[in-house]
N, C-alpha and C positions, 0 to 999 in steps of 0.2 A: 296580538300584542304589539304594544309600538316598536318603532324600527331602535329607539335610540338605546346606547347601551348602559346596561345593568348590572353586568355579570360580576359575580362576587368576587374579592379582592382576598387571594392567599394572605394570609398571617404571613408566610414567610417571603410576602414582598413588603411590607409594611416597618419601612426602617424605624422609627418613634412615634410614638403618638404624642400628639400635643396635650391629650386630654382624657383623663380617665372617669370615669362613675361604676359604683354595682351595676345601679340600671340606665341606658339609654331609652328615654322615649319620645319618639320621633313623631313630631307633628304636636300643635298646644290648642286642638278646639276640647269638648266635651267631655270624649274619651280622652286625650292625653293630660287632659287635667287630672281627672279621676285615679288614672294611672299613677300619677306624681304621685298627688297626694298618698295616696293606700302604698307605694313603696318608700317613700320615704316615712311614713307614718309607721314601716314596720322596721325602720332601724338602717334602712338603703340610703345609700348617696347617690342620690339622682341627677342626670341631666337633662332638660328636655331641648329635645331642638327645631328651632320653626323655621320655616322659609322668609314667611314673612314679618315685619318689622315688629309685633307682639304676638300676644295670646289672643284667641279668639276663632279665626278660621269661619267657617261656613256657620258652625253652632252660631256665635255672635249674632249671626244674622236671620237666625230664625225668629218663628214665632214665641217659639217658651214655652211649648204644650208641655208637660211631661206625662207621660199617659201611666199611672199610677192607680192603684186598688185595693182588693181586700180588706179593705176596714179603716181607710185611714182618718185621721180626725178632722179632716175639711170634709170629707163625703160623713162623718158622724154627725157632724154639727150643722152638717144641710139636708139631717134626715135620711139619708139612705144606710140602707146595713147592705154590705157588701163581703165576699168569702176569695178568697183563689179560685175555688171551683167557679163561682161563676164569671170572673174574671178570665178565666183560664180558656171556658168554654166562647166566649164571645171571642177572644183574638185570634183563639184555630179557626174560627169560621173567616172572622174578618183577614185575618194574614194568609188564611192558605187560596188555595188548597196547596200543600206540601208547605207550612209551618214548622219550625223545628222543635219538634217536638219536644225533648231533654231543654234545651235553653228554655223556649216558650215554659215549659213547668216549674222551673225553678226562679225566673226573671216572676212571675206570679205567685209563687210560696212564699219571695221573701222579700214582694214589695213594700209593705208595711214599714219595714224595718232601712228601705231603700227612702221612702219618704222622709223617713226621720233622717236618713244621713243628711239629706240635702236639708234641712230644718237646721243638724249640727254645725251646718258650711256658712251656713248664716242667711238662707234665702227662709222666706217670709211667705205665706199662703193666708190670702184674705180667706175668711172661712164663711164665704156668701158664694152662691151660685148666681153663672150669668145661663139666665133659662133661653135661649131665643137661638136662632140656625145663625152664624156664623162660624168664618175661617179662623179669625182671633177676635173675644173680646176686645169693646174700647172702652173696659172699665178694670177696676182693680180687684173685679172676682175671682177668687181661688181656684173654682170650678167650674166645668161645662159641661155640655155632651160631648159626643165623641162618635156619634152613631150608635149607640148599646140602645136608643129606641126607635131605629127604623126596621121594617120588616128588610129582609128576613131574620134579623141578629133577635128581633124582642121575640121570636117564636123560640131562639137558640138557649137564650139564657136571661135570666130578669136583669131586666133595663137599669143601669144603675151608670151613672155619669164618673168617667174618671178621668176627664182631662183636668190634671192638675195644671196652674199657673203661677210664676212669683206674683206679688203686689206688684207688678207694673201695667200698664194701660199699653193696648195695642201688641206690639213686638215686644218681646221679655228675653227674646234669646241672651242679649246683651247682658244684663241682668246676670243669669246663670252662670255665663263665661267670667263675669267681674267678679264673682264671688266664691267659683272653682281656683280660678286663677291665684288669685288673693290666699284661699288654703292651703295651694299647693305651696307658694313660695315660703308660706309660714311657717309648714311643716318642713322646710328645708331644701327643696328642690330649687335648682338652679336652670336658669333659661338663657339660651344660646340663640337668640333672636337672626333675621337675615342670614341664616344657615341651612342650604339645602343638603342633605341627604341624597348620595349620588348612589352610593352601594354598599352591601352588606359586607364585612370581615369575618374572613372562617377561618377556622383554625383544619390544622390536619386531619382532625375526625371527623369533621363539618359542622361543628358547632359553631355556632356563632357567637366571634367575638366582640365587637364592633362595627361602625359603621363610616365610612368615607364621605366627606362632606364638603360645601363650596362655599367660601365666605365672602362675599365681596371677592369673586374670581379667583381667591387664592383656595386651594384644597388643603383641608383640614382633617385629622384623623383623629378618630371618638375610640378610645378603649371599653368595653363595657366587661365589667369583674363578673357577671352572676344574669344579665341578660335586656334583651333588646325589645320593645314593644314599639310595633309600627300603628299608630293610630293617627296616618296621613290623608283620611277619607275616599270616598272613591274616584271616581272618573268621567265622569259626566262632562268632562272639560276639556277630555282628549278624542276627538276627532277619528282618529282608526280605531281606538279601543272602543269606542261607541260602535261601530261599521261591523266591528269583529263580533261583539258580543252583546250590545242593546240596540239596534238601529231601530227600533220604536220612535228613541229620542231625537234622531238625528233632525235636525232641522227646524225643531222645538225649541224654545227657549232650556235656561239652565237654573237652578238652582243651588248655587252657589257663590264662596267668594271669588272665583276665578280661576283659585290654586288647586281644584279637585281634579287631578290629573294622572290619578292609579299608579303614581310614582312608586308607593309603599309594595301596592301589590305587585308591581312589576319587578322589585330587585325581590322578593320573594320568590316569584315565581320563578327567577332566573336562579334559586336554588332546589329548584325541583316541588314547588308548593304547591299543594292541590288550590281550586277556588271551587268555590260551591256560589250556586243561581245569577252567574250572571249576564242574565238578560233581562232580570225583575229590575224595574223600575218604580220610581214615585210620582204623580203627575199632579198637577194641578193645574185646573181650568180657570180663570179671569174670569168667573161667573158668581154673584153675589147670593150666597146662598137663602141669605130673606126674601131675595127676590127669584131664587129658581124654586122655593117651595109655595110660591103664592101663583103660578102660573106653571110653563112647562118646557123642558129642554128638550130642541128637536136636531136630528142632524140634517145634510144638507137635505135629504128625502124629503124634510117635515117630518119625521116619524120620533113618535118617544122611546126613548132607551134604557130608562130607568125608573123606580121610583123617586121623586124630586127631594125628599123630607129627609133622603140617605144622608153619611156623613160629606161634606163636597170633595174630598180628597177620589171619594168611591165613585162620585159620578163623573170624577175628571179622569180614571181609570176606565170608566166605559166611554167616552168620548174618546178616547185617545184610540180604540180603537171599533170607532162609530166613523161613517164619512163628515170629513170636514167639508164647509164650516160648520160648526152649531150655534144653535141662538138659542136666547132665551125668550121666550111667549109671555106676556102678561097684560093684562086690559087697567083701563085707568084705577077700578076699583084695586085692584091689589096692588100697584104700584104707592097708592098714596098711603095705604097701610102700612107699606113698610116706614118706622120710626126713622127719621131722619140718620139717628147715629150712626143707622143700618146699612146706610145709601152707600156712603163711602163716594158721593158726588158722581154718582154715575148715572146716564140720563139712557133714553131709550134715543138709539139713530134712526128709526124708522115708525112709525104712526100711519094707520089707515082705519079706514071706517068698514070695510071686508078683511075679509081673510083673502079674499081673490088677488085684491091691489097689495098685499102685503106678500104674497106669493110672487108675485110680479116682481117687486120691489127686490126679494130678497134669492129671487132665482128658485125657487122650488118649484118643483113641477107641479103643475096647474092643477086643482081639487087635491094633492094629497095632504097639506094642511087644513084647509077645510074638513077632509075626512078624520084627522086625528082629533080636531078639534072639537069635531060633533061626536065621535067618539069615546071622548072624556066628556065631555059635558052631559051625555045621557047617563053615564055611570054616576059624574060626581051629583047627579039630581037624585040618583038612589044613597048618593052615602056611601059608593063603594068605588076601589079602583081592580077589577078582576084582573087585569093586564099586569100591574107593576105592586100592586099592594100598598098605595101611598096612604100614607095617616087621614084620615076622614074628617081629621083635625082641618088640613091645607085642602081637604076638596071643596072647592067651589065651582060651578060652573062658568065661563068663562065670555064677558059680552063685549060689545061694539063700545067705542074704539079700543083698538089691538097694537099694540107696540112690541118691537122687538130691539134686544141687545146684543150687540155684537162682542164676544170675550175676548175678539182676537186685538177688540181696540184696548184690554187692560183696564187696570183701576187703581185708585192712590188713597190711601184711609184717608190721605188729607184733603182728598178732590180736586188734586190737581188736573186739567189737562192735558198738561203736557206729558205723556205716556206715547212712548214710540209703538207703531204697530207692530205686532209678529203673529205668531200662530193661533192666539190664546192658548197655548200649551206650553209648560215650564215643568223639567224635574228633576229627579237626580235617580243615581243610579243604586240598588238594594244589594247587589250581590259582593264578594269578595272572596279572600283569603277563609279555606277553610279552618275553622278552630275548635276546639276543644271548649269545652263550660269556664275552664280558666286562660282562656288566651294561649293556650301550645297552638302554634300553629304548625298542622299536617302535610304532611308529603304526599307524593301522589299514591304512594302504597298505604298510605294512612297511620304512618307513625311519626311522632311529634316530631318536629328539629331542632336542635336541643340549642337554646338560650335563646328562641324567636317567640315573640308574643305577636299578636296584632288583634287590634277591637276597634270600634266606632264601623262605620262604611268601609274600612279599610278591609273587614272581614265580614263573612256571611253571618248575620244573627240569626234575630227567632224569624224573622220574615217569612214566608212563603212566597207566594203571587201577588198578596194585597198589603195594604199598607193602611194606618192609621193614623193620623198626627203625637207627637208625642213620642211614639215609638222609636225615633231614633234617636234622641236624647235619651232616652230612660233608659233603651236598651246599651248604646254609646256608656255614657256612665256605668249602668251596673255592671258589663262585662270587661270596662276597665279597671274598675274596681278590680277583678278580679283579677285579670292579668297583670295589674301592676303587682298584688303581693306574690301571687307564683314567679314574677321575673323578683322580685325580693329574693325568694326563698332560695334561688340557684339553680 
């Protein structure tokens, strides 16, 4: 854990508080919107409080996925029928292995009913499918895939697309946050902008009353009547907590607004809070997924490590730990396939008329891409990929001239080049504060602490080991949801 200090603040050192609410909820991306809303929707006087200058946080800056099922009326009206069960069954394969099980089954019994909230908040779902391998559509389709038809998930459970999206083009995070935001302050919730959160307030049985805060340098004291929900995200942005508990990431780029610094879970844990998984991460690789399904991703070996047609989140999970660098493999024919919209202005840095000179070129050891590549090419002439299982759709044998991509150089949807180098690896971190189905967040003997919530990154979801897009907005919201009315209720 990091060095700085945490440690919760007796009640009976706390001479006034400047500021009272039912409920405090700490941090305003996703989940602390969600949060707002649902307790002050149940009768609560909330306040939320963010570090920085508004609402928004890292969600803001997502893509928009909301990964969303069982029957809802944008996968109705794009022709798919879809259930929990097989919703259910595709995210234990894809989230675990060790998925949490109780979350994961109930975050899927009552998505349907989760779709429609965000419908009531006032966000908007074209009801057209974008059919094609990308990261984020660049158009104003409602729906995607999401990985539910690459093997091994289409052997797991029928293929059915549930990355829902708002009507925005490209990134929609923003989108989501402007329309949480907007609910929450409707329904009554008040926001305390440029207010960090320095440590928790306990009373003499160690419930938690409040919370200690910095406002502009000056310290500030939050009452809270009936309870606290930490929805501060993770930590991907603090440097020894990465070292202590993900050093996967270390050295990787980040995924975030900068603020994801395990603040939340750090003055929790300085209450005795358990945390569950975290070492699980989220990665994403700078590789354009129309262009790693129409060729082949190798590590530094030249060797393939997946199959290419997977969701790109899942292939930047095996690269991350595949040797670096990776490239991307493709010849002129596939590259000019891919539909411009699809480019995202990314060019290949390297072109030869061998695979030999391209080995040279790119440092692999001499014949071992040639060998993969004759490899694949004798399967993809059958139709088949015995090695990786890749859709028979994307196999194509593979000819002269040979180009490769480097992911470490990035990419800009609007084609810019100016993209600073780094690792091509970027992500954020999965695990947190352990919780309850309603946001109690557990001690380390495993009984709640009474008036603590915490949801979003801030605490462990359904995750297991793998990760989905989507998944952490849907899951962010719907477990705020839930904590903000248990921290209502007292």
């Amino acid at each position: 854990m990091s060095s700085r200090p945490v440690r919760p603040v007796p009640l009976s050192q706390v001479e006034a508080f400047e500021h009272e609410a039912d409920v405090l909820v700490v941090g305003f991306g996703c989940a602390g919107a969600a949060a707002a809303f649902e307790a002050s929707s149940a009768g609560a006087d909330v306040i939320v409080l963010e570090r920085a200058g508004g609402p928004g946080g890292s969600s803001a800056l997502s893509g928009g996925e909301l990964y969303l099922g069982g029957g809802t009326r944008v996968q109705r009206a794009c022709g798919f029928d879809d259930t929990p069960d097989e919703m259910y069954a595709y995210l234990e394969a894809a989230l675990g292995p060790h998925a949490d099980a109780e979350k994961l089954r109930l975050y899927c019994d009552e998505s349907v009913e989760h779709f429609e909230w965000f419908r009531a908040r006032g966000l908007t779902f074209e009801e057209s499918m974008y059919d094609a391998p990308s990261w984020m559509p660049p158009t104003r389709d409602g729906l995607m895939w999401l990985g539910e038809n690459a093997w091994p998930y289409n052997t797991i459970a029928r293929p059915v697309p549930r990355g829902h999206r708002p009507a925005a083009e490209n990134f929609g995070g923003w989108l989501i946050m402007e329309r949480l935001a907007s609910a929450a302050h409707e329904a009554g919730a008040r926001t305390h902008a440029d207010t960090l959160a320095t440590a928790l307030v306990v009373d003499e049985s160690g419930r938690v009353v409040g919370v200690v805060a910095s406002n502009y340098g000056k310290t500030v004291h939050y009452r809270a009547r009936r309870g606290v929900v930490l929805t501060t995200g993770g930590f991907v942005d603090d440097e020894e907590m990465l070292a202590d508990h993900a050093p996967v990431l270390l050295g990787h780029g980040k995924v975030s607004d900068g603020l994801d610094d395990g603040s939340g879970i750090r003055m929790a844990a300085a209450l005795g809070a358990a945390t569950r998984r975290m070492a699980q991460v989220e990665a994403a690789l700078t590789a354009l997924p129309a262009m790693v399904c129409r060729g082949m991703l190798v590590n530094a070996r030249g060797q393939r490590f997946i199959n290419e047609d997977v969701y790109p989140g899942m292939f930047s999970h095996a690269a991350l730990h595949n040797p670096a660098p990776w490239w991307v493999i493709i010849d002129e024919e596939g590259y000019d396939a891919i539909p411009e919209r699809d480019l995202w202005g990314v060019r290949p840095q390297h072109v030869a008329e061998t695979l030999a000179e391209l080995e040279e070129e790119l440092g692999i050891p001499a014949g071992a891409l040639e060998t993969t590549v004759a490899t694949y090419n004798r399967h993809a002439a059958e139709g088949d990929d015995p090695h990786f299982h890749k859709n028979p759709a994307w196999l194509r044998e593979l000819k002269p001239p040979f180009a490769a991509v480097n992911p470490a150089l990035g990419f800009d949807p609007g084609g810019s080049d100016a993209v600073p180098p780094g690792t091509g690896i970027a992500g954020f971190t999965l695990g947190g504060l352990h919780t309850t189905v309603d946001g109690a967040v557990l001690d380390v003997s495993g009984s709640p602490i009474a008036g603590l919530f915490a949801a979003g990154r801030a605490s462990s979801g359904i995750h297991g080991e793998g990760y989905v897009s989507g998944t952490s907005l849907g899951d962010g919201t719907f477990f705020g949801r839930r904590a903000g009315r248990a921290a209502a209720g007292g």
